[in-house]
TIMI-2910 file (N, C-alpha, C, CB; in pm, 1 decimal, decimal comma, always signed):
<rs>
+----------+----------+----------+----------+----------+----------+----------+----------+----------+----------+----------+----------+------+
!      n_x !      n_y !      n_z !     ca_x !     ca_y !     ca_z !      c_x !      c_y !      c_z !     cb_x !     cb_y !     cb_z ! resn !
+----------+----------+----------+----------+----------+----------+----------+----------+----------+----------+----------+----------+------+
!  +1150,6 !  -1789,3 !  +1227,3 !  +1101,2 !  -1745,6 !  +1098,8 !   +961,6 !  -1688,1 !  +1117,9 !  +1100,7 !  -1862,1 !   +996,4 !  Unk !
!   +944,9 !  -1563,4 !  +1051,1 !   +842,1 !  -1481,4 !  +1026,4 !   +715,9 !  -1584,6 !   +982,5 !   +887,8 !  -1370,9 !   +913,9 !  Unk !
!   +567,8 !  -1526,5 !  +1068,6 !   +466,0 !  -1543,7 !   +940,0 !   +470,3 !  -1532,5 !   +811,1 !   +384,4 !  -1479,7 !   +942,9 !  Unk !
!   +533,6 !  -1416,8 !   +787,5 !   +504,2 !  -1317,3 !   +649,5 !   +633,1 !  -1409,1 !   +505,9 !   +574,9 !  -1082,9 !   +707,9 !  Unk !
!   +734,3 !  -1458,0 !   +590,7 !   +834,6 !  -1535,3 !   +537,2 !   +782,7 !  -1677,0 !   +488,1 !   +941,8 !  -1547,5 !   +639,6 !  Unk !
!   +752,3 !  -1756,8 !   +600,2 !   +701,5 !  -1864,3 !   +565,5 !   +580,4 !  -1857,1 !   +469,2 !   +676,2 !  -1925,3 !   +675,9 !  Unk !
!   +473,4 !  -1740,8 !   +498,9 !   +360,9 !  -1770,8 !   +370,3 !   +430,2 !  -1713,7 !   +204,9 !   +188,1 !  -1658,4 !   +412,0 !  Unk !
!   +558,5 !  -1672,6 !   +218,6 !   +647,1 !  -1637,4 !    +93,8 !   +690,5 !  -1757,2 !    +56,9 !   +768,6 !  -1540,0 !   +113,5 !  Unk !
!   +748,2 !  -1847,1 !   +155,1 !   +814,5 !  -1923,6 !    +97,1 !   +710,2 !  -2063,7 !    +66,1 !   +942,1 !  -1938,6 !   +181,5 !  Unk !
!   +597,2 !  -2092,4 !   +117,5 !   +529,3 !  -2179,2 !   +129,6 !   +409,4 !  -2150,1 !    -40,4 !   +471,6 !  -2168,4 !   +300,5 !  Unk !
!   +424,8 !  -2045,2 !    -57,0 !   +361,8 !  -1984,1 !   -171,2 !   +450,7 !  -1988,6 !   -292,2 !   +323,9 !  -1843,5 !   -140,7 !  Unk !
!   +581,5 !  -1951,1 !   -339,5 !   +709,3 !  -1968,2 !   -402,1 !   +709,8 !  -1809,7 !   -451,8 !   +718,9 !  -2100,4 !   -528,9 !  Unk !
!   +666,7 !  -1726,1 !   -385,6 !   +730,3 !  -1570,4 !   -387,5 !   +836,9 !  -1513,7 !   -365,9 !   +688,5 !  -1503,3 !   -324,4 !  Unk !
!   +885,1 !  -1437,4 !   -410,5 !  +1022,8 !  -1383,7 !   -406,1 !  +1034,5 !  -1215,6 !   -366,4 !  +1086,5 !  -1412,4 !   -556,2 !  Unk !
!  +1082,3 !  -1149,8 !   -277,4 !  +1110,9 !   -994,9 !   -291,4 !  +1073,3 !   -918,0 !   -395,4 !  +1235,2 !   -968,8 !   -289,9 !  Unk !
!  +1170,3 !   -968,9 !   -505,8 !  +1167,7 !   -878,8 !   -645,5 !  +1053,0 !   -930,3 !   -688,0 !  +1292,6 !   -892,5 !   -762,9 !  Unk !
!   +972,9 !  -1020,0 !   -708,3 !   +830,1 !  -1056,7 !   -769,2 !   +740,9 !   -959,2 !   -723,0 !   +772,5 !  -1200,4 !   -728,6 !  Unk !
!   +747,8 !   -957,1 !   -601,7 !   +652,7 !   -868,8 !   -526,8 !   +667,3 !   -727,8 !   -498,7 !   +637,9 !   -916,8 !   -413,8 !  Unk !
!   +793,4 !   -663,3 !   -553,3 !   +814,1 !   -543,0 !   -559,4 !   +804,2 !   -511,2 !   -702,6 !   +930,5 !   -509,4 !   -496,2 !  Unk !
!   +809,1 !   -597,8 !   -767,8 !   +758,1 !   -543,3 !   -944,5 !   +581,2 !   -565,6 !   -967,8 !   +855,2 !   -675,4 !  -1095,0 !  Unk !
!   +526,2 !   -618,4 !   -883,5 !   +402,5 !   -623,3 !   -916,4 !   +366,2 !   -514,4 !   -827,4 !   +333,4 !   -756,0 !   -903,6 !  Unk !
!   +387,7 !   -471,5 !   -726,9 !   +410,0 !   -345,8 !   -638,4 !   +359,4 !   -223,0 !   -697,3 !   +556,6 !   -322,5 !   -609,2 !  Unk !
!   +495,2 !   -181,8 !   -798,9 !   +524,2 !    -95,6 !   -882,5 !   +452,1 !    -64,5 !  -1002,4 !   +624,8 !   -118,7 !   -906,6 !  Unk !
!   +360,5 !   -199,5 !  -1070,2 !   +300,6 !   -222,6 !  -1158,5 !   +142,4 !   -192,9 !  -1088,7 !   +346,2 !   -357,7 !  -1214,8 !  Unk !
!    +78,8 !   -228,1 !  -1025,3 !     +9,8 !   -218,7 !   -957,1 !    -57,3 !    -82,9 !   -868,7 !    +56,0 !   -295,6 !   -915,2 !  Unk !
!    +33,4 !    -28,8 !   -869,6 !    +96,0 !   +121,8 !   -755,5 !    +93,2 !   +219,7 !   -833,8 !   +266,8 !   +127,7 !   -686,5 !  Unk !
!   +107,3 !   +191,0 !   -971,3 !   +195,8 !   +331,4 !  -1058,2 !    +54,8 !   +390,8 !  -1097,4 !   +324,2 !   +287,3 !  -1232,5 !  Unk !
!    +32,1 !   +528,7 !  -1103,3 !    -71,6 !   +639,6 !  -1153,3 !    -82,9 !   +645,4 !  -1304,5 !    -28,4 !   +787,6 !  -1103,7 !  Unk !
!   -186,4 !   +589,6 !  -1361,3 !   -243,8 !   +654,2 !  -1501,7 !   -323,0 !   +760,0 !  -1503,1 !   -319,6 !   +569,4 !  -1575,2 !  Unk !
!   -359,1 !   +840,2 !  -1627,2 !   -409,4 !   +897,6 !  -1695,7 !   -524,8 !   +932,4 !  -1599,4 !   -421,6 !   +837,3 !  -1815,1 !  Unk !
!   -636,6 !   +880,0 !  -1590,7 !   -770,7 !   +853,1 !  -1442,1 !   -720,2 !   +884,4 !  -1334,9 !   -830,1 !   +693,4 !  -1399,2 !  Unk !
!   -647,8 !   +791,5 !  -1284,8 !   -552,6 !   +840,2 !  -1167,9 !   -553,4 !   +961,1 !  -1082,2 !   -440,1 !   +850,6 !  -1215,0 !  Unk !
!   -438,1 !  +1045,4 !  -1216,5 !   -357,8 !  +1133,1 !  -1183,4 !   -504,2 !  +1234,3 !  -1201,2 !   -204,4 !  +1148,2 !  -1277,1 !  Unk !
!   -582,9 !  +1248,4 !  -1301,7 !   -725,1 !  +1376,9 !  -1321,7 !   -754,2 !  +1360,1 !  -1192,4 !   -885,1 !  +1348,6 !  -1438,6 !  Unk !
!   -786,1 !  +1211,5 !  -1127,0 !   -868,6 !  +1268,5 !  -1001,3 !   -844,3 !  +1315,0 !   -874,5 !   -936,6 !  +1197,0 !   -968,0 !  Unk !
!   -687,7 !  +1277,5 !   -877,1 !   -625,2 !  +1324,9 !   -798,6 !   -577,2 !  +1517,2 !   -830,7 !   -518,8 !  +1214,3 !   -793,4 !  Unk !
!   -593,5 !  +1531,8 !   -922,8 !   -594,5 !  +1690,2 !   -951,9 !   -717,7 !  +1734,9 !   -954,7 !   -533,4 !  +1735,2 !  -1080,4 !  Unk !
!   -843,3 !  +1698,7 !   -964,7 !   -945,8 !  +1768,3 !   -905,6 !   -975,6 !  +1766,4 !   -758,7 !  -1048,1 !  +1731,4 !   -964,5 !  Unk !
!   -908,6 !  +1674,2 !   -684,9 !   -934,6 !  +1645,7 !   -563,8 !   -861,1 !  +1790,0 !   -483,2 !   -873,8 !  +1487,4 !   -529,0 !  Unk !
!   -745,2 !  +1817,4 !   -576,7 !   -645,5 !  +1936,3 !   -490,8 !   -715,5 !  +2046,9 !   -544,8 !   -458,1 !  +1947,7 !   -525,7 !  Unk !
!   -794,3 !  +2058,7 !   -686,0 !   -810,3 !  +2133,4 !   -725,8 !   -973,9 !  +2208,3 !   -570,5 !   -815,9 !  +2082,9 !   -896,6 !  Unk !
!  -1037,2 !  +2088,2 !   -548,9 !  -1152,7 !  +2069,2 !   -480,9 !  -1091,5 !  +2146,4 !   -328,7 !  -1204,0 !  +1889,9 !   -479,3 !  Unk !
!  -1012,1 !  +2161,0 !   -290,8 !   -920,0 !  +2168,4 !   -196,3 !   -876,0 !  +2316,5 !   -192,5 !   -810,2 !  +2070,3 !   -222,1 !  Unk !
!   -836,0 !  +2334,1 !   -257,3 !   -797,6 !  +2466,3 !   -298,7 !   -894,3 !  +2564,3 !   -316,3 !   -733,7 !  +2461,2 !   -409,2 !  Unk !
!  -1023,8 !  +2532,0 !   -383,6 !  -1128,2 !  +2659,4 !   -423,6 !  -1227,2 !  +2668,0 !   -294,8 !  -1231,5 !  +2625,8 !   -584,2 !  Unk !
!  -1255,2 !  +2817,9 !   -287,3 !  -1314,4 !  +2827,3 !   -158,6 !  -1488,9 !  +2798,8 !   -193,4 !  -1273,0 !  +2990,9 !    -86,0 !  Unk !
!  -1536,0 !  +2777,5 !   -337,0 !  -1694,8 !  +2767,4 !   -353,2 !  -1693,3 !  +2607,2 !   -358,1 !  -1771,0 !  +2852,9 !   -508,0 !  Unk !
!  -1593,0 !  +2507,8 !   -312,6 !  -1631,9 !  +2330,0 !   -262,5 !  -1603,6 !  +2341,8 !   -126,5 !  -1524,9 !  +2183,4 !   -334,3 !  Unk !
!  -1573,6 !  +2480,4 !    -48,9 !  -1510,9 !  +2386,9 !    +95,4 !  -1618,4 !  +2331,6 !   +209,3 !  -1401,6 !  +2495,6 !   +194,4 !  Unk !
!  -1729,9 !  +2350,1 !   +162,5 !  -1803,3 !  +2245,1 !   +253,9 !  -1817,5 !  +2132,9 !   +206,4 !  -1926,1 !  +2274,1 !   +292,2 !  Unk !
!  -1862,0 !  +2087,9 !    +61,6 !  -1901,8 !  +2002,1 !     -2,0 !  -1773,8 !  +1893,7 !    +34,6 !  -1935,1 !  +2050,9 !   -147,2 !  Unk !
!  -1849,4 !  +1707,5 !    +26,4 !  -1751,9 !  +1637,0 !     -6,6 !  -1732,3 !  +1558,8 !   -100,2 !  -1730,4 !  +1589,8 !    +61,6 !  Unk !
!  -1595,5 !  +1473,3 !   -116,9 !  -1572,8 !  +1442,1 !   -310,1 !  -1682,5 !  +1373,4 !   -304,7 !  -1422,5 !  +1338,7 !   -393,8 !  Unk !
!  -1771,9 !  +1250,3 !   -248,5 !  -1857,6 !  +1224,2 !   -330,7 !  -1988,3 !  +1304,0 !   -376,4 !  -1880,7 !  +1126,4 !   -292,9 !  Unk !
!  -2021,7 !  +1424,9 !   -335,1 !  -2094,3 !  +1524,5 !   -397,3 !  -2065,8 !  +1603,9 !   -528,1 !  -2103,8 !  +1603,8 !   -311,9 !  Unk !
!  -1934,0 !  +1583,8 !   -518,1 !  -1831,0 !  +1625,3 !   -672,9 !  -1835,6 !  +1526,2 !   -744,1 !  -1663,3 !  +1655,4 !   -664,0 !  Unk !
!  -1875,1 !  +1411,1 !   -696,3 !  -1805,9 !  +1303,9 !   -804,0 !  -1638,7 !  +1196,2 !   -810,9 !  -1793,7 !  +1403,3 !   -922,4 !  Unk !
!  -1617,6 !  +1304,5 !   -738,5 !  -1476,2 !  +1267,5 !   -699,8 !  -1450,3 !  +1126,9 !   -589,3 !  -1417,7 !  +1407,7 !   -627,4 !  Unk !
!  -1415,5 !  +1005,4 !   -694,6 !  -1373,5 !   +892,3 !   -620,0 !  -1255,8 !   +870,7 !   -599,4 !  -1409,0 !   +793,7 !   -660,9 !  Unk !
!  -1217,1 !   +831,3 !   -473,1 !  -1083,0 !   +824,9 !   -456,4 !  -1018,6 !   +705,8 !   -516,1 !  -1055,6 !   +832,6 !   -324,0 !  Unk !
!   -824,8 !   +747,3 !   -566,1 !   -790,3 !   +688,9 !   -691,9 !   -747,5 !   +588,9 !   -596,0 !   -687,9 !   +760,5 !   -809,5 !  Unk !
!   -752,6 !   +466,0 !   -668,6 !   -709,8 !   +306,9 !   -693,9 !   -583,8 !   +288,9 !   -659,8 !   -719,4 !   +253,2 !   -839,0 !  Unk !
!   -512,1 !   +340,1 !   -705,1 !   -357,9 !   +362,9 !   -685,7 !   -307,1 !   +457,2 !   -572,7 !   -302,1 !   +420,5 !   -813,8 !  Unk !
!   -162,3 !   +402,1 !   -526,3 !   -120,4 !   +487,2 !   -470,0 !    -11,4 !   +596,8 !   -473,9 !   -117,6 !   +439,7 !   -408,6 !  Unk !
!    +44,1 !   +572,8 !   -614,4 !   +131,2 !   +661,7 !   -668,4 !   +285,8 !   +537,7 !   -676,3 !   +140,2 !   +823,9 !   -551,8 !  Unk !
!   +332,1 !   +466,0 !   -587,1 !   +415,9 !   +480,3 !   -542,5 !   +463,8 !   +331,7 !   -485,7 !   +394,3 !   +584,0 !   -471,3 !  Unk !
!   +488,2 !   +188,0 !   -541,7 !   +527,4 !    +99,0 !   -494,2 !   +607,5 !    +85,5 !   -387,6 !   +557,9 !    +57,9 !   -563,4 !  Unk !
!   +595,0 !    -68,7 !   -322,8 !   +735,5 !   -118,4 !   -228,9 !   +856,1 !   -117,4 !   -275,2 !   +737,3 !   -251,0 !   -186,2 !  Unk !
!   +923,9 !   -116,7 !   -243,5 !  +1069,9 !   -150,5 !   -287,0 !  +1116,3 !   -262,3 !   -289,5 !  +1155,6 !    -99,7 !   -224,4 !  Unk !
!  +1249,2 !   -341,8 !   -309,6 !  +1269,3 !   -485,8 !   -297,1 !  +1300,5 !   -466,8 !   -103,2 !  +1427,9 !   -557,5 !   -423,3 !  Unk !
!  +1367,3 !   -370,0 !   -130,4 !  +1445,6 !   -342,7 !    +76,5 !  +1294,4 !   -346,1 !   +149,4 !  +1556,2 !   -109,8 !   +132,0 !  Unk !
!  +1212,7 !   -251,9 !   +102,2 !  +1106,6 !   -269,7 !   +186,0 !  +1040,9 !   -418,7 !   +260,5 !  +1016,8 !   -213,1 !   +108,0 !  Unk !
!  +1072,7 !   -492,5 !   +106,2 !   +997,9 !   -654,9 !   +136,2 !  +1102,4 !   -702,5 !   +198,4 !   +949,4 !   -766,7 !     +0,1 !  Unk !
!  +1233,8 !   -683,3 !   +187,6 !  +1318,1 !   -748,6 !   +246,3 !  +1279,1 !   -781,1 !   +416,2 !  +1440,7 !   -671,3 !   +218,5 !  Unk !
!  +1244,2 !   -612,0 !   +438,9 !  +1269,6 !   -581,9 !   +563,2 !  +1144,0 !   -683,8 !   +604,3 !  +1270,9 !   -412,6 !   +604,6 !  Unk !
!  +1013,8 !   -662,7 !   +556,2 !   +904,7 !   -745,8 !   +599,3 !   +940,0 !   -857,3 !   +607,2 !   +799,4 !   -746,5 !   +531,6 !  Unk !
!  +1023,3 !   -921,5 !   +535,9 !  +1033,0 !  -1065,3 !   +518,4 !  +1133,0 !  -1119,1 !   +691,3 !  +1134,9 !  -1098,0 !   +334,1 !  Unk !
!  +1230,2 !  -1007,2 !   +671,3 !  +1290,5 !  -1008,4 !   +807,3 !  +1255,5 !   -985,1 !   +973,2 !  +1363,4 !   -935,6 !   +786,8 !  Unk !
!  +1107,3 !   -956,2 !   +927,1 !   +999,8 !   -941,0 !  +1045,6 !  +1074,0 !   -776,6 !  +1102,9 !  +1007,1 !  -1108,3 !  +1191,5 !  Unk !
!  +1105,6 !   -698,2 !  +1064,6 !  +1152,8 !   -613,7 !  +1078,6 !   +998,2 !   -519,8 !  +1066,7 !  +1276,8 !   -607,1 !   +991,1 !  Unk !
!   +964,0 !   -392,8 !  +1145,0 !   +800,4 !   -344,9 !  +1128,3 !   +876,2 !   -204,7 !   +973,2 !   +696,3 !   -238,3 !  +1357,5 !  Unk !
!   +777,1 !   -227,7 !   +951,8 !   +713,0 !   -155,4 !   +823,3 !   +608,7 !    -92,0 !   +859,2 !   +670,5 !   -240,1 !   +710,6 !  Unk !
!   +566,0 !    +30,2 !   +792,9 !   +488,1 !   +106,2 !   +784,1 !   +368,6 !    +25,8 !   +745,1 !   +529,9 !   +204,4 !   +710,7 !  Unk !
!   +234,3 !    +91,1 !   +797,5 !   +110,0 !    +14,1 !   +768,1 !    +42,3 !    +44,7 !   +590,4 !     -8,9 !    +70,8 !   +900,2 !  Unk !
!   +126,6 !   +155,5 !   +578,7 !   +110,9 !   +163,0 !   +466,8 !   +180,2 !    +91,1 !   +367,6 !   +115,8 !   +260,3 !   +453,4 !  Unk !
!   +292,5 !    +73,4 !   +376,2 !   +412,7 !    -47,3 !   +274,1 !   +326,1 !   -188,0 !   +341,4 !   +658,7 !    -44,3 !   +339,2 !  Unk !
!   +292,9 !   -216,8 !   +429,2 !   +193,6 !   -351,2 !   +513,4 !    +71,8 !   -336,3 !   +384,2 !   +109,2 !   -301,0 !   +735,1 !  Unk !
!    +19,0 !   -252,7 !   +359,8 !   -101,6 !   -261,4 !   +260,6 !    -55,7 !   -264,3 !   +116,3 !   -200,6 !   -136,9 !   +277,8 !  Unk !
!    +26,3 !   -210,4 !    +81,0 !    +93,9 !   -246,9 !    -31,7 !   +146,2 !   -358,9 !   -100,2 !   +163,0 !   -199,7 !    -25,8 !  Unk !
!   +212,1 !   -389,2 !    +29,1 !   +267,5 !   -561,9 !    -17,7 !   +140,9 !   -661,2 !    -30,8 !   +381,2 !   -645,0 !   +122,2 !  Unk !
!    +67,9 !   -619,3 !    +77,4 !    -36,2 !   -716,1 !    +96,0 !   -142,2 !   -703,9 !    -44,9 !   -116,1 !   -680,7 !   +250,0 !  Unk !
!   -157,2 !   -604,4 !   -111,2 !   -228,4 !   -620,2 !   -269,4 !   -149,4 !   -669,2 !   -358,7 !   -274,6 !   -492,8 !   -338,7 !  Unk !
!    -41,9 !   -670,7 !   -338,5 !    +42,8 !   -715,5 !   -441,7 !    +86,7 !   -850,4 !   -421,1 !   +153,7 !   -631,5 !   -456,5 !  Unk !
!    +95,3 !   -948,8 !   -322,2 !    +68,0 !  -1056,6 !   -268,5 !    -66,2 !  -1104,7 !   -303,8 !    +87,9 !  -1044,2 !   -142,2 !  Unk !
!   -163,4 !  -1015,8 !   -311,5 !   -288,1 !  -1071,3 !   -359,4 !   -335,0 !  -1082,6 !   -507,8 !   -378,5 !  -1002,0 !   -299,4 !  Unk !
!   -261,3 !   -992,8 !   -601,4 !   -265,6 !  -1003,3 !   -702,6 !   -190,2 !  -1077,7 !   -745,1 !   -267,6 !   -923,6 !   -743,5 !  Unk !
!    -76,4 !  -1148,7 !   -714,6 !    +18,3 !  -1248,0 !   -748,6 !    -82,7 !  -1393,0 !   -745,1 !   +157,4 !  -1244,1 !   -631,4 !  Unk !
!   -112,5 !  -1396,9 !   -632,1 !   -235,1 !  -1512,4 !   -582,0 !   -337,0 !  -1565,2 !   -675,9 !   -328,3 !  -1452,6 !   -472,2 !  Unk !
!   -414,5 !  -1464,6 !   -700,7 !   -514,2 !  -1447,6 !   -780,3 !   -463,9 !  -1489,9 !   -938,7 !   -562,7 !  -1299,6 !   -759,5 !  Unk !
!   -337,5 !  -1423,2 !   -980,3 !   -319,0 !  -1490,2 !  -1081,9 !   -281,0 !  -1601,7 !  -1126,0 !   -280,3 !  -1450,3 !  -1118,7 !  Unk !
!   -247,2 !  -1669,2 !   -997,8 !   -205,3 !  -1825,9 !   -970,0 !   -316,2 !  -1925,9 !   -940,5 !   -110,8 !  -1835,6 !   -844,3 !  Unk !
!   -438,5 !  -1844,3 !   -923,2 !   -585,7 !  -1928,2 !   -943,1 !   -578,9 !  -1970,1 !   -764,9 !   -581,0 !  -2105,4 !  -1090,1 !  Unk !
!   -498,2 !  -1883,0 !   -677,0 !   -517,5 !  -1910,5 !   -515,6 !   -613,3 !  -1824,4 !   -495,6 !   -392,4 !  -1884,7 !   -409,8 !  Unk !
!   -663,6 !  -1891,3 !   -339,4 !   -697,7 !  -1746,9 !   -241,8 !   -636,4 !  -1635,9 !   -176,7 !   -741,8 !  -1772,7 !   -148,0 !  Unk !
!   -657,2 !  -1523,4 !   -204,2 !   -645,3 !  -1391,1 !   -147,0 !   -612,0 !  -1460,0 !     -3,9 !   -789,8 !  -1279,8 !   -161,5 !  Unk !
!   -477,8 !  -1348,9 !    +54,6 !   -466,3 !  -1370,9 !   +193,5 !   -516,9 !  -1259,1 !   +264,8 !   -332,9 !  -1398,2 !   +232,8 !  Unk !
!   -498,7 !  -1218,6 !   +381,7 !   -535,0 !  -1105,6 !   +507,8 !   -398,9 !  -1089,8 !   +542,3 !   -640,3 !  -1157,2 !   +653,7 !  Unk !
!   -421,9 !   -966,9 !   +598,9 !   -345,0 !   -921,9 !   +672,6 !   -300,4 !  -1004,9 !   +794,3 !   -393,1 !   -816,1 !   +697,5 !  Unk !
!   -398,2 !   -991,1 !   +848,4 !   -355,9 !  -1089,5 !   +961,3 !   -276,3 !  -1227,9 !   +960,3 !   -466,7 !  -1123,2 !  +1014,3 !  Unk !
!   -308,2 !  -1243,0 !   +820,8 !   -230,5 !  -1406,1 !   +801,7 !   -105,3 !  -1342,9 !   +800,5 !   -262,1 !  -1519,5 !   +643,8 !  Unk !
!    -52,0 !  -1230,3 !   +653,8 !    +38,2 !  -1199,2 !   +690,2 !   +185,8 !  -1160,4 !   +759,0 !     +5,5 !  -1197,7 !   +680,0 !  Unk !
!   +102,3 !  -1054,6 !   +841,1 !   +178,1 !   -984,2 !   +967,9 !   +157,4 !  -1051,2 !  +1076,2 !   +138,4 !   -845,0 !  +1002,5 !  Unk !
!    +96,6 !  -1141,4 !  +1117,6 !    +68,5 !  -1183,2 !  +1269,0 !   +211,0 !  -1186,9 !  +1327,8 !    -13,4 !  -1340,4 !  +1287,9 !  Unk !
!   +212,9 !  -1122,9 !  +1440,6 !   +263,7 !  -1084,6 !  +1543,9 !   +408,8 !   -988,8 !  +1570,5 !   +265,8 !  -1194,2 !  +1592,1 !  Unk !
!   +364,1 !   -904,6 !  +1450,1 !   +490,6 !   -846,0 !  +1404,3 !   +432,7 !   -683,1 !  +1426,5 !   +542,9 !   -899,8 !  +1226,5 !  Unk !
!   +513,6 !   -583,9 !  +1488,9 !   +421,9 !   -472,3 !  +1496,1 !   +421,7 !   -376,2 !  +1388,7 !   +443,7 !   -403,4 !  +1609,7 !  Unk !
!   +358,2 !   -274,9 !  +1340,1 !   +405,8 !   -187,3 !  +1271,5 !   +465,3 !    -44,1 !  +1336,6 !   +310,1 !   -173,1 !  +1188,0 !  Unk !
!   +527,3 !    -69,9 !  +1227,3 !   +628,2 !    +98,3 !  +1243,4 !   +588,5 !   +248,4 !  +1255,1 !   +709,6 !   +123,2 !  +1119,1 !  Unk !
!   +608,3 !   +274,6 !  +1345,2 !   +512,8 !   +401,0 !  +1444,4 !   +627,9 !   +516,5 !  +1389,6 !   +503,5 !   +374,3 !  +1679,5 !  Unk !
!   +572,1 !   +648,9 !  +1357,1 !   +623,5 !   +763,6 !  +1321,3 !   +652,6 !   +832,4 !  +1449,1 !   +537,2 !   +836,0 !  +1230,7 !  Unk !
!   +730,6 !   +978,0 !  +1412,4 !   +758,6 !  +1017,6 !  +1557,2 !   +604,2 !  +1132,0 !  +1558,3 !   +954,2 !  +1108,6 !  +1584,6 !  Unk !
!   +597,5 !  +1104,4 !  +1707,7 !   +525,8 !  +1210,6 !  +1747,6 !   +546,9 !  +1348,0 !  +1755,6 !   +500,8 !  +1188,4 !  +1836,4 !  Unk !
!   +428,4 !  +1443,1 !  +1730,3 !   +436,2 !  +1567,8 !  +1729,5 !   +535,5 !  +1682,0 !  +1784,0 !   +346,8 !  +1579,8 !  +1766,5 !  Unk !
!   +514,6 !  +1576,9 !  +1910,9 !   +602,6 !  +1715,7 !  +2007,9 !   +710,3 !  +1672,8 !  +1982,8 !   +590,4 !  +1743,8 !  +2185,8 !  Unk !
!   +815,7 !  +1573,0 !  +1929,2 !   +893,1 !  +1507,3 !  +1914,2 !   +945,2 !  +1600,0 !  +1766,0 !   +844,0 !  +1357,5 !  +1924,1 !  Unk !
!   +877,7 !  +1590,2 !  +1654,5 !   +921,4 !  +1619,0 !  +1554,3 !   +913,8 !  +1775,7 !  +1571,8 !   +855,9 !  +1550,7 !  +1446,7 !  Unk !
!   +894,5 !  +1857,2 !  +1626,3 !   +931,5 !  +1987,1 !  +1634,6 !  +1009,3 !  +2031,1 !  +1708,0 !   +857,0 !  +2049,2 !  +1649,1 !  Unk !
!  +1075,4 !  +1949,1 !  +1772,7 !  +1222,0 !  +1989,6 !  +1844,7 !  +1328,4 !  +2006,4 !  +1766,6 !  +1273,2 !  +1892,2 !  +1938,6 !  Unk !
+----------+----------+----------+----------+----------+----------+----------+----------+----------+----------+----------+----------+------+
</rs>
């Protein structure tokens, strides 16, 4: 049995708990989504391309658009590697579960220990 399993089960978390707070957590409002359209907008015009967002003002958004899934946690739970990005996802949403249970915030490391993450293909690889 996984790290990432046992601090689920030793905590009383569930997949679907943690993929709806995920989703809740993850999803883009109103703030959000503006700053993420001035950011492309910032991107696009050639009188910002030296400047950077914090000279604009432009803080990067809170959110990431885009929750875990229940399969995703599954897979974590199965010590199966996940992306470091779904790894940071779960892991706020694990922390916001926490927090509302009056616990301490975990780490990553408590987490994932000894489980690797899931490596994309390389360059020369994906253009074949």
């Amino acid at each position: 049995m996984g790290t990432f399993k046992s601090f689920t089960e030793s905590k009383g978390l569930t997949a679907k708990q943690i993929a709806i707070t995920s989703r809740r957590i993850e999803t883009l409002d109103a703030e959000n989504r503006d700053l993420l359209h001035k950011r492309s907008i910032k991107r696009a015009t050639k009188e910002h391309e030296g400047k950077k967002y914090d000279e604009l003002g432009l803080k990067k958004p809170n959110a990431l658009g885009r929750g875990v899934t229940a399969i995703q946690v599954n897979a974590a739970l199965g010590d199966k590697p996940v992306a470091k990005k779904v790894r940071s996802k779960i892991l706020r949403a694990v922390n916001t579960i926490l927090t509302k249970k009056g616990q301490p915030a975990a780490d990553m490391k408590a987490l994932f220990e000894g489980v690797a993450a899931r490596v994309g293909k390389k360059k020369e690889e994906a253009k074949k």
